[in-house]
DOTOR-948126 format. One line per 2 residues: number of its first residue (from 1); their letters; for each residue x, z, y of C-alpha. Coordinates in nm, 2 decimals, padded with zeros to 4 digits, m for minus. Layout:
BEGIN
NUM = a = X,Z,Y | ...
This chain:
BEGIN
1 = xx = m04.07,00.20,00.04 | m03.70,00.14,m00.11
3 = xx = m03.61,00.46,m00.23 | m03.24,00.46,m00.09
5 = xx = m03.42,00.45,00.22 | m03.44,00.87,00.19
7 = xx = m03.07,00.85,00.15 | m02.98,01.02,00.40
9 = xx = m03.32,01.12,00.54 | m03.46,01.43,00.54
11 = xx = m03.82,01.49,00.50 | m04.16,01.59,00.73
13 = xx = m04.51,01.63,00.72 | m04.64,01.31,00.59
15 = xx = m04.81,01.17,00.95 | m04.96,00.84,01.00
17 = xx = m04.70,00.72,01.27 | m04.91,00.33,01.39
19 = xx = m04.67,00.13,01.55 | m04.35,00.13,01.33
21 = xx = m04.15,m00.13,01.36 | m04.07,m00.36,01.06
23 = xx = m03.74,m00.43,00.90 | m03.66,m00.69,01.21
25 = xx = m03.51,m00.41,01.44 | m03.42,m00.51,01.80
27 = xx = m03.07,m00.48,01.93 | m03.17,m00.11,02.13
29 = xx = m03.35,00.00,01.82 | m03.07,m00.01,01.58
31 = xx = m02.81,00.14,01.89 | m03.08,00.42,01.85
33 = xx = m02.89,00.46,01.47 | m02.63,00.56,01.66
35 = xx = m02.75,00.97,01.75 | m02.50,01.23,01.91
37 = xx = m02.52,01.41,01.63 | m02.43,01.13,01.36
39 = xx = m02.14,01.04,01.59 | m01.98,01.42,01.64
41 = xx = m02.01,01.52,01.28 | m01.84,01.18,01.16
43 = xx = m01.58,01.20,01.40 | m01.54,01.57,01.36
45 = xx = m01.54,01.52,00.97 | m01.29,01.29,01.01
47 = xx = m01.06,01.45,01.26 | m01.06,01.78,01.01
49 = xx = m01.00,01.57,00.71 | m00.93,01.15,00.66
51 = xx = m00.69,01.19,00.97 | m00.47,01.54,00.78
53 = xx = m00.44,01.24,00.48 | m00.32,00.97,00.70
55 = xx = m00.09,01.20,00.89 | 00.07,01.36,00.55
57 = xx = 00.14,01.02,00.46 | 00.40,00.92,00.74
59 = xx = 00.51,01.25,00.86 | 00.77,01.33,00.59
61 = xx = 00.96,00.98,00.67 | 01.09,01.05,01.03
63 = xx = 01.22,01.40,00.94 | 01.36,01.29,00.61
65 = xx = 01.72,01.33,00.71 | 01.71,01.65,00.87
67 = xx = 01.46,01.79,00.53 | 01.74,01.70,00.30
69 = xx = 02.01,01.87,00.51 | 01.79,02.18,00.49
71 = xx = 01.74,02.16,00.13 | 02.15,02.09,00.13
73 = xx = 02.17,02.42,00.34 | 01.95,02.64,00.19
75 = xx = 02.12,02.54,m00.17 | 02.45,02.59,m00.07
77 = xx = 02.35,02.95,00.08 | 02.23,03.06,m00.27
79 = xx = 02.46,02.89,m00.49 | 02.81,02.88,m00.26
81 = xx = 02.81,02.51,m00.32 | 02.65,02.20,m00.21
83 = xx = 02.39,02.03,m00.37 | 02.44,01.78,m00.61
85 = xx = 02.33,01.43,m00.52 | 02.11,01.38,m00.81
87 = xx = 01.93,01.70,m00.78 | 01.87,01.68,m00.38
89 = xx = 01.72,01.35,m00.48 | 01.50,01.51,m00.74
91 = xx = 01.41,01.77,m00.49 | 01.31,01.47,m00.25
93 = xx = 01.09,01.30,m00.48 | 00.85,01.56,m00.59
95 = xx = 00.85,01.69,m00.21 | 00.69,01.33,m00.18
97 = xx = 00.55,01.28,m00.55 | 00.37,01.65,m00.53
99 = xx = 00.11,01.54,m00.26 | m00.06,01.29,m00.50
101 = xx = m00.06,01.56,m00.75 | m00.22,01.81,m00.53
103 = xx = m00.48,01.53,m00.44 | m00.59,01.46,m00.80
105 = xx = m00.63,01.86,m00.83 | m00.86,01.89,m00.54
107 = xx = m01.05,01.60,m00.70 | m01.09,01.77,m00.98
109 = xx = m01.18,02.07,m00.80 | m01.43,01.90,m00.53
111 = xx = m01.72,01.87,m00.82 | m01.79,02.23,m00.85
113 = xx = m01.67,02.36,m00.52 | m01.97,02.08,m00.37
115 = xx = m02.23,02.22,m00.60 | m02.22,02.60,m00.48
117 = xx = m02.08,02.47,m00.10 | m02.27,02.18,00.01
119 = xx = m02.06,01.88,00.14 | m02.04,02.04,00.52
121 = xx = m01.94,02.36,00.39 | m01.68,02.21,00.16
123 = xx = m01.52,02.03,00.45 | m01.52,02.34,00.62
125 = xx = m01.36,02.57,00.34 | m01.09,02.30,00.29
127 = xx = m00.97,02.39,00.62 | m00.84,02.68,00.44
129 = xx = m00.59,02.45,00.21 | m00.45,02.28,00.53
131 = xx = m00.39,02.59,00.75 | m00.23,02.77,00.47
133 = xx = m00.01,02.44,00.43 | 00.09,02.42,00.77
135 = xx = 00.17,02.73,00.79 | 00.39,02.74,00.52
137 = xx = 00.57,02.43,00.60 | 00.60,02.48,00.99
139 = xx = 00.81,02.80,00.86 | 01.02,02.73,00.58
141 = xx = 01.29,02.67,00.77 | 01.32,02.95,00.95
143 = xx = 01.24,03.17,00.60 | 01.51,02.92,00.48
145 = xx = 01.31,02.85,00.19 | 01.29,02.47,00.15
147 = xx = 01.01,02.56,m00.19 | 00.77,02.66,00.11
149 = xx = 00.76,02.31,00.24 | 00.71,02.16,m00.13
151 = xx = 00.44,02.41,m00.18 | 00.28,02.32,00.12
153 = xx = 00.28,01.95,00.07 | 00.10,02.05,m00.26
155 = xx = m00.16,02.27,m00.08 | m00.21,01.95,00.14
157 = xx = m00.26,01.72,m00.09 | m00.56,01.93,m00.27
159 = xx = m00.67,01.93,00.11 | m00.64,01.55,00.15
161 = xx = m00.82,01.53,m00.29 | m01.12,01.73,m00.17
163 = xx = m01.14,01.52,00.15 | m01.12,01.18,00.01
165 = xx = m01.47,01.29,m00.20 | m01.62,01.54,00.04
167 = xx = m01.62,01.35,00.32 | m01.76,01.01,00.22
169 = xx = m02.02,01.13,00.06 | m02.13,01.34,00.35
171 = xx = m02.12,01.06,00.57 | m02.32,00.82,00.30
173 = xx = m02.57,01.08,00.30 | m02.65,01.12,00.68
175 = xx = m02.63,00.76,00.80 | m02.90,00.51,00.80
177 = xx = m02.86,00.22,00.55 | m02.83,m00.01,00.85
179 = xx = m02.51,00.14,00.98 | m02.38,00.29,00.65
181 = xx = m02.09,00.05,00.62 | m01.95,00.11,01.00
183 = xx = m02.01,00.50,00.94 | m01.82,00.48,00.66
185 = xx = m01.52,00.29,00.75 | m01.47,00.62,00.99
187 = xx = m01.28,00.78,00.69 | m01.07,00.47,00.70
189 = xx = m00.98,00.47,01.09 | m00.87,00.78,01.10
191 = xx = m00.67,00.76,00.76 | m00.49,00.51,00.97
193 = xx = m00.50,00.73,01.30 | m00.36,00.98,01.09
195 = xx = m00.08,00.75,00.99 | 00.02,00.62,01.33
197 = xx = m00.02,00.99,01.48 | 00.27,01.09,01.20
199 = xx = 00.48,00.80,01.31 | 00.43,00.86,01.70
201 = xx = 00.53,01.24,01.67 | 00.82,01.21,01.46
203 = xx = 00.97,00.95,01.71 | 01.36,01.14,01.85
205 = xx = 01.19,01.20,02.20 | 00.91,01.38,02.07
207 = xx = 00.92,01.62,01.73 | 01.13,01.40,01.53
209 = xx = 01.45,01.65,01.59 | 01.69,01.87,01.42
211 = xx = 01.57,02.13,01.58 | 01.17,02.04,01.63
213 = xx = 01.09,01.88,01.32 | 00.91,02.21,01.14
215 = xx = 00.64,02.11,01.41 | 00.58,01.83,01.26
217 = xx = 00.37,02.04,00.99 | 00.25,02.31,01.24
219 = xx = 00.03,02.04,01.42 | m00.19,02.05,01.11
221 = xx = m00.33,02.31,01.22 | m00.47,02.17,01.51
223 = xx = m00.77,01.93,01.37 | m00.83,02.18,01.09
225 = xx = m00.92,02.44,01.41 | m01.09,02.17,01.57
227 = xx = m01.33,02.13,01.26 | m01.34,02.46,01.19
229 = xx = m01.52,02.54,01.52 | m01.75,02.21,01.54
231 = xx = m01.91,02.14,01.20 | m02.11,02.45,01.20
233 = xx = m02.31,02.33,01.42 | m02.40,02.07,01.29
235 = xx = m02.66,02.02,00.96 | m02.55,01.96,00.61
237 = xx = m02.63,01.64,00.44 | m03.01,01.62,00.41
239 = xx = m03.01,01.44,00.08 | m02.80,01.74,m00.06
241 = xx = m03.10,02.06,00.13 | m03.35,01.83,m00.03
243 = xx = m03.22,01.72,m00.38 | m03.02,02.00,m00.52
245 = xx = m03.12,02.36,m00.23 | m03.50,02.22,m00.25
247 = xx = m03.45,02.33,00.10 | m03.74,02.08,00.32
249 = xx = m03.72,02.25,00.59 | m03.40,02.25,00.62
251 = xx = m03.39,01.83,00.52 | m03.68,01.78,00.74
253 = xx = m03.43,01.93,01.06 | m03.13,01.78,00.93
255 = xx = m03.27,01.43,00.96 | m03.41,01.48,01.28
257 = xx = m03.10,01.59,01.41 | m02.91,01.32,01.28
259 = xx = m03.16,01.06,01.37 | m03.20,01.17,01.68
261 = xx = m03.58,01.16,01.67 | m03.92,01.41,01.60
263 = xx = m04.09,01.14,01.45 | m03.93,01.06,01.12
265 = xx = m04.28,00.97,00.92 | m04.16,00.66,00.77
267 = xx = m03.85,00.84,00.67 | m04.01,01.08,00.46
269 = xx = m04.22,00.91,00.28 | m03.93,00.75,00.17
271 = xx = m03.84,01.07,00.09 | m04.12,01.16,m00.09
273 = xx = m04.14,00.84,m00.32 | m03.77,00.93,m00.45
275 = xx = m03.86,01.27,m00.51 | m04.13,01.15,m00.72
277 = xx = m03.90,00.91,m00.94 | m03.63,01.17,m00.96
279 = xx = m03.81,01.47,m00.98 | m03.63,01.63,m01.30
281 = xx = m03.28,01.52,m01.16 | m02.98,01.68,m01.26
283 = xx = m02.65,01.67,m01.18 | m02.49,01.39,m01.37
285 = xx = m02.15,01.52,m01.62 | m01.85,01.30,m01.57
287 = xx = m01.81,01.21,m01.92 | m02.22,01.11,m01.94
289 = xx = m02.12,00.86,m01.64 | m01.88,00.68,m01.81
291 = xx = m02.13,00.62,m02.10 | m02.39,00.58,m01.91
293 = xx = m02.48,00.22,m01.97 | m02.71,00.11,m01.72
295 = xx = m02.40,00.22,m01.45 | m02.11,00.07,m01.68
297 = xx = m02.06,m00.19,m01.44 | m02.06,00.00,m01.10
299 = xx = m01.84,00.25,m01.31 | m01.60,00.01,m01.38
301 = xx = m01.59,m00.15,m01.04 | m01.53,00.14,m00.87
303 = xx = m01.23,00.20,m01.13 | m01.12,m00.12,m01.03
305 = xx = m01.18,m00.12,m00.68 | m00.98,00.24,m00.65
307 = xx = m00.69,00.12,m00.89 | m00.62,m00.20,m00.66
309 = xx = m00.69,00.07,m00.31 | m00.37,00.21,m00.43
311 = xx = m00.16,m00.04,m00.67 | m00.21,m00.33,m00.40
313 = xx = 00.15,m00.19,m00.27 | 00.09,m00.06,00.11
315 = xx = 00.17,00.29,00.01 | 00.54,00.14,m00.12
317 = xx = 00.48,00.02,00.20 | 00.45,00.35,00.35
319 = xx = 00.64,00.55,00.16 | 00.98,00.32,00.20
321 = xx = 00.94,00.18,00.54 | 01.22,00.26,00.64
323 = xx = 01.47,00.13,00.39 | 01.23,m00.16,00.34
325 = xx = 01.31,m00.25,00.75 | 01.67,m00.18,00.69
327 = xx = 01.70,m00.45,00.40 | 01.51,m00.68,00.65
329 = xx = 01.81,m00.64,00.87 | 01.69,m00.38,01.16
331 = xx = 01.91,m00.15,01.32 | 01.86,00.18,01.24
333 = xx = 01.80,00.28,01.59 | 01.52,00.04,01.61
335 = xx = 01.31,00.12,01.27 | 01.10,00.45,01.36
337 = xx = 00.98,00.21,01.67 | 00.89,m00.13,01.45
339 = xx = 00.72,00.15,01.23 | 00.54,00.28,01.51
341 = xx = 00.41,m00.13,01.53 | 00.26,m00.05,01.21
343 = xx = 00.05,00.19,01.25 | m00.06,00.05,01.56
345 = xx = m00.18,m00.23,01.38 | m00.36,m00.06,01.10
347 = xx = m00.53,00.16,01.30 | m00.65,m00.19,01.52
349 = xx = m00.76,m00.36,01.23 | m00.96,m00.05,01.06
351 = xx = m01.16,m00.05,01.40 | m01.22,m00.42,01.35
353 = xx = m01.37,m00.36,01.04 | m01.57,m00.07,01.15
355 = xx = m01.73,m00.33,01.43 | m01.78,m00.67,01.19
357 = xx = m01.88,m00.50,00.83 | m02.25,m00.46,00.90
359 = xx = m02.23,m00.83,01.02 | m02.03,m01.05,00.72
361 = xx = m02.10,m00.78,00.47 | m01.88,m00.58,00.23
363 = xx = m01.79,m00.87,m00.02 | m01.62,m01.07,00.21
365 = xx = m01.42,m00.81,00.42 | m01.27,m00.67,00.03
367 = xx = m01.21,m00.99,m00.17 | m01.05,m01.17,00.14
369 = xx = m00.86,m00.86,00.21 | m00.71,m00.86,m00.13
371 = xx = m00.67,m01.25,m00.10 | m00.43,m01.25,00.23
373 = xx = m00.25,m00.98,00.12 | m00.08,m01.16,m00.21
375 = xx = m00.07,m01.43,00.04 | 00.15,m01.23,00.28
377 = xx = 00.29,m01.05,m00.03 | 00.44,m01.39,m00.09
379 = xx = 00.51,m01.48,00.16 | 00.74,m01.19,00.24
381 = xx = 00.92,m01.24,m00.06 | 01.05,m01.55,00.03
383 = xx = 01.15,m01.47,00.39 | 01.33,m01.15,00.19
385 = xx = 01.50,m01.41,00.00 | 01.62,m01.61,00.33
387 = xx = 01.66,m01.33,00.53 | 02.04,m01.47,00.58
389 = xx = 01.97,m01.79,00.63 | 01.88,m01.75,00.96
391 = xx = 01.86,m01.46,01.23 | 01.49,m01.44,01.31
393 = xx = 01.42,m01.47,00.93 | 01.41,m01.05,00.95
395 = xx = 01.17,m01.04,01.25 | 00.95,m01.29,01.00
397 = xx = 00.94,m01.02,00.74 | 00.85,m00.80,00.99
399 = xx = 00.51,m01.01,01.09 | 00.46,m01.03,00.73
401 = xx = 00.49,m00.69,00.66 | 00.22,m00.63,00.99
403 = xx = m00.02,m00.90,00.81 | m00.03,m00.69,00.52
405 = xx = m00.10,m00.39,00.68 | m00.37,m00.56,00.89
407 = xx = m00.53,m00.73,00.58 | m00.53,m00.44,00.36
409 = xx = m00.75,m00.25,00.62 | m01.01,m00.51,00.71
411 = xx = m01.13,m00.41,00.41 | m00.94,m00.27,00.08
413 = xx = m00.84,00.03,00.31 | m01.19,00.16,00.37
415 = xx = m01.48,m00.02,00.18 | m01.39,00.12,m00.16
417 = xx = m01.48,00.47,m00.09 | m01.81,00.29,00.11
419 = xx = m01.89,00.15,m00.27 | m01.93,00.41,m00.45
421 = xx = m02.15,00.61,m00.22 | m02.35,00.32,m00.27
423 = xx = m02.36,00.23,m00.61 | m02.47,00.56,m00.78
425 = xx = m02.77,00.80,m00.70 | m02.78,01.14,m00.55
427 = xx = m02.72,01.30,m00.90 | m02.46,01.07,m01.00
429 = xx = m02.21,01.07,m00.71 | m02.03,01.34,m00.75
431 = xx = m01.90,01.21,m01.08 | m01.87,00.90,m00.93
433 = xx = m01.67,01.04,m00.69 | m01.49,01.21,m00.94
435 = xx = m01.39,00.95,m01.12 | m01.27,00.75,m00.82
437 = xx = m01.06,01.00,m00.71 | m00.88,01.06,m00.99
439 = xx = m00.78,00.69,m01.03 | m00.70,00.72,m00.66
441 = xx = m00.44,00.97,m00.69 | m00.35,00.88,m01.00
443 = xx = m00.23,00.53,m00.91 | m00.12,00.70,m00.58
445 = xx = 00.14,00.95,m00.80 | 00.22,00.59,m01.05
447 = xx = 00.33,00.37,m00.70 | 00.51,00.65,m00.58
449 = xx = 00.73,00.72,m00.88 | 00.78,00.35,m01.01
451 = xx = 00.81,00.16,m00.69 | 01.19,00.28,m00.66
453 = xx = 01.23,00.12,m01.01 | 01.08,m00.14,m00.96
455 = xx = 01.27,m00.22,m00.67 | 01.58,m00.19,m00.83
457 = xx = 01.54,m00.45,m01.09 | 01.31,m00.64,m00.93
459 = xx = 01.52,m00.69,m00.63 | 01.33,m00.90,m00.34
461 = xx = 01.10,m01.04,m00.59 | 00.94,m00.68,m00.63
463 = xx = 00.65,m00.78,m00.44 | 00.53,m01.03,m00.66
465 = xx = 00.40,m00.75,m00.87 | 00.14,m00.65,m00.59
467 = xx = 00.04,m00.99,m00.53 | m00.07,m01.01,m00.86
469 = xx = m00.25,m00.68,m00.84 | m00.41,m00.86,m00.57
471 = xx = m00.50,m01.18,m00.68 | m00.63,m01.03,m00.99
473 = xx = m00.84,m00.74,m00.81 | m00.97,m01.02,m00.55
475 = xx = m01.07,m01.25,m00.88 | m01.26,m00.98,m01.01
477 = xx = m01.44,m00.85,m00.72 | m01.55,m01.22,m00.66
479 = xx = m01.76,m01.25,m00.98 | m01.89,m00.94,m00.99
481 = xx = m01.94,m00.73,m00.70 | m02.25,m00.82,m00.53
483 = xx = m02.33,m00.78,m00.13 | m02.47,m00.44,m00.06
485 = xx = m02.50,m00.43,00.28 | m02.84,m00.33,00.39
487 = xx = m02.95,m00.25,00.04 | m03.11,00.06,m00.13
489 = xx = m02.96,00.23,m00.44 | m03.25,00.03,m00.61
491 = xx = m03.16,m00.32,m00.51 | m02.84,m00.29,m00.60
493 = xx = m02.86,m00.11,m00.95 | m03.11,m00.44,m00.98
495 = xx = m02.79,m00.65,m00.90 | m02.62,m00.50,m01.14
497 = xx = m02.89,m00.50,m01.39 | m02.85,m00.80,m01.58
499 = xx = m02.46,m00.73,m01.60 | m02.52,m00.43,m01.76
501 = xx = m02.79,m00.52,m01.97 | m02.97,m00.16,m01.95
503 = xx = m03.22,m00.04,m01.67 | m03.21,00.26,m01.50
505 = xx = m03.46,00.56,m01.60 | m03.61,00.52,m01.26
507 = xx = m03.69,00.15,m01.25 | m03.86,00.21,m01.57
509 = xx = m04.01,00.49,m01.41 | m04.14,00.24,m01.12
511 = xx = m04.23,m00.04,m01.36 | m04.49,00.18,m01.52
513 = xx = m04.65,00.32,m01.20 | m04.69,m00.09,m01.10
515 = xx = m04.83,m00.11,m01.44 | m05.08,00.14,m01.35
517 = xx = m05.17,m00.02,m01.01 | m05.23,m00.35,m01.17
519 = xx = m05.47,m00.23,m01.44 | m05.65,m00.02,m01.17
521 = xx = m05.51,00.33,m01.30 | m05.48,00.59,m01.05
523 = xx = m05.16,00.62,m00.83 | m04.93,00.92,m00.82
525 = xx = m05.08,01.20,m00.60 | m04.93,01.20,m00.28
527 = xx = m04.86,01.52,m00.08 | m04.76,01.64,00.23
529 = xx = m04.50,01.84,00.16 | m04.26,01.81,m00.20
531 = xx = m04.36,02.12,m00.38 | m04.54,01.94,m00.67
533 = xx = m04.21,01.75,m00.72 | m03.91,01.93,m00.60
535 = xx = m03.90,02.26,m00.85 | m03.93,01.99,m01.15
537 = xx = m03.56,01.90,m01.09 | m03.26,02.10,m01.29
539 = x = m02.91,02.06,m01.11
């Protein structure tokens, strides 16, 4: 039995169970995948913490105008003068910038807070960071304080740094291998639910007023409350009881819950066979990951992967949409509704690739992902160029602008953080996740501050800079990244294997015990329950 099998299975008495199926599942067995339970805690995690990302990234645009006259108020009522135009723009930019920087924070800070929470209990404390943002945004003007609102997009971005790690690895943990991809892409939809929900409520006939933008922020609160109340009910990641509380029990009703089945026999045996190669796990330092050299690869795909997730040049995207539009020749009147059209279409094509990515795979979805968008990245830069030449060149850079969006979330948008809950062992992921987190935020923070620069002397050709990123990300991914859709931890550190040059302690571990079977030595003892092989691990 594969041991990434266990991933997210809990554990119980070791039963004969005749009759199993084999790996050829019928179309009703693998719906069966699909429990109650799996469904409410991924949408639930999801709601409470991808969506609050997505959302922080588009509200702030809508209200922009009516956030600088507030800063231009509350300046003047200090001082007795206006602002200066430099420093409201200063102001502006770490009120954007200072999101990203709260993100790589609560990266930083998701490691230990997991170890002593649990990833359900993380998600659940994070709630914390996003009411106390909300709060302090959805009043700052009324305190007339305009350093609440920057503080709060700073609490909300260690929010959105633990939630980015937290989340997919609870979800990698609790799905099946045969529908991990399309449970994971649920961090991605609602990323881009999150996005479009921003851009629908900060619309003029809804919140996006003078007088109504503060609730804006306040609605925050809402999906925090709403995850706050549901996820503790539901179990925490089985892998996680088993591996690092040694609580069996407590795996053994975990995965039944999530499976949605008493029977889970074959499961645990699964189980059981991982405990037995890992029994002295520990959890894995970040720096030891790094020089770890039978993950050097996965390591530095993940790098990769996250680096081009963020440098690929939708947040620029995001973050200027509105002044992109404007140069594309769109009334003002009309842009908060063409970015409305954007959203829309993200959050379409991130559900298209929840539905197809257990079917073509995770290779193709990325690389051809990153492929059209330096197409469309191209593309775009030429109708930019035109964009006189003719009046519905604009309306082309519009459908250029909604192909990238579309082809960024196929795949790059959401498969990334699906990799590296694959690639790395129960012990090693919350480096992993770690590590691609901080290049996440990090490239996030990079895009944000040099995009405007960029820009500038770049002109219409500024694009050509992502293409590149993309072209080069897609290059790479094609010769090294292999297809790891359906497979264990130990097929794919296998695929990896001969790039790396090293072998995992485990396979050597397994090598040895097939040793023994051939020369008629005696197999491992087998046992109903883990306690000859659980209290041998160190986390």
């Amino acid at each position: 039995m594969d041991p990434r099998e266990l991933s997210l299975a809990p554990l119980t008495h070791v039963t004969s169970c005749p009759g199993l199926p084999g790996p050829g599942l019928n179309q009703r067995e693998k719906r069966k995948d699909w429990s109650c339970s799996l469904l409410v805690a991924s949408l639930v995690g999801a709601f409470g913490s991808s969506f609050l990302y997505g959302y922080n990234l588009s509200v702030v645009n809508a209200p922009a105008p009516y956030i600088k006259a507030f800063y231009n108020e509350s300046w003047q009522r200090r001082h007795g003068h206006p602002i200066d135009p430099d420093t409201l723009t200063l102001l502006w930019s770490v009120t954007v910038s200072i999101f990203a920087i709260g993100g790589l924070v609560g990266t930083l800070m998701v490691k230990m807070i997991g170890k002593v929470l649990g990833r359900k209990y993380t998600l659940l404390a994070n709630n914390g960071f996003a009411i106390s943002a909300a709060l302090l945004m959805a009043c700052s003007l009324q305190a007339g304080a305009f350093e609440m609102l920057i503080v709060g997009r700073l609490l909300m971005g260690i929010d959105g740094g633990i939630a980015l790690s937290a989340l997919p690895m609870y979800l990698n943990e609790i799905s099946p291998k045969e529908i991990r991809g399309s449970l994971g892409q649920v961090t991605a939809i609602f990323i881009c639910i999150g996005v479009f929900t921003g851009q629908l409520l900060g619309l003029p006939e809804l919140l996006g007023k003078e007088s109504t933008w503060p609730y804006l922020f306040g609605v925050i609160t809402i999906p925090a409350f709403v995850q706050l109340v549901s996820l503790p009910f539901l179990p925490d990641s089985p892998r996680y009881l088993l591996f690092e509380k040694h609580d069996e029990a407590g795996a053994i009703k975990a995965f039944q819950t999530f499976l949605g089945k008493a029977d889970i026999s074959r499961e645990m045996e699964a189980v059981l066979a991982e405990s037995r190669v890992h029994r002295n796990i520990r959890l894995v330092p970040f720096l030891e990951l790094l020089r770890a050299p039978f993950v050097r690869w996965q390591v530095i795909t993940v790098i990769i992967t996250m680096a081009c997730y963020q440098l690929c040049g939708l947040n620029a995207i995001w973050f200027y949409t509105n002044s992109i539009f404007g140069n594309a020749g769109i009334p003002p009147a009309k842009i908060p509704y063409i970015t409305l059209s954007t959203g829309g279409i993200e959050t379409l094509a991130a559900i298209f690739s929840g539905l197809v990515i257990e079917h073509l795979g995770r290779r193709p979805l990325l690389i051809g992902g990153f492929g059209l968008m330096a197409l469309f990245f191209g593309t775009l830069t030429i109708t930019l160029i035109l964009q006189d030449r003719a009046p519905w060149v604009p309306y082309l850079s519009i459908l250029c602008i909604l192909a990238i969006i579309a082809s960024f979330c196929i795949g790059p948008g959401g498969i990334p953080f699906i990799l590296t809950g694959e690639f790395f062992q129960q012990a090693q992921q919350p480096a992993a996740f770690l590590i691609a987190g901080t290049v996440n935020w990090l490239s996030n923070f990079a895009v944000g501050l040099l995009f405007p620069f960029i820009q500038k002397s770049l002109d219409t050709y500024c694009f050509l800079v992502f293409a590149t990123i993309c072209i080069t990300g897609a290059v790479y991914l094609y010769f090294v990244l292999p297809e790891t859709k359906n497979k264990t931890h130990a097929e794919i550190s296998q695929a990896f294997a001969k790039r790396n040059k090293a072998h995992p302690p485990e396979e050597k571990i397994d090598s040895a015990v097939t040793d023994d079977k051939m020369n008629g030595g005696p197999e491992p003892e087998s046992s109903s329950t883990l306690d000859n092989h659980v209290p041998n691990k160190v986390i």
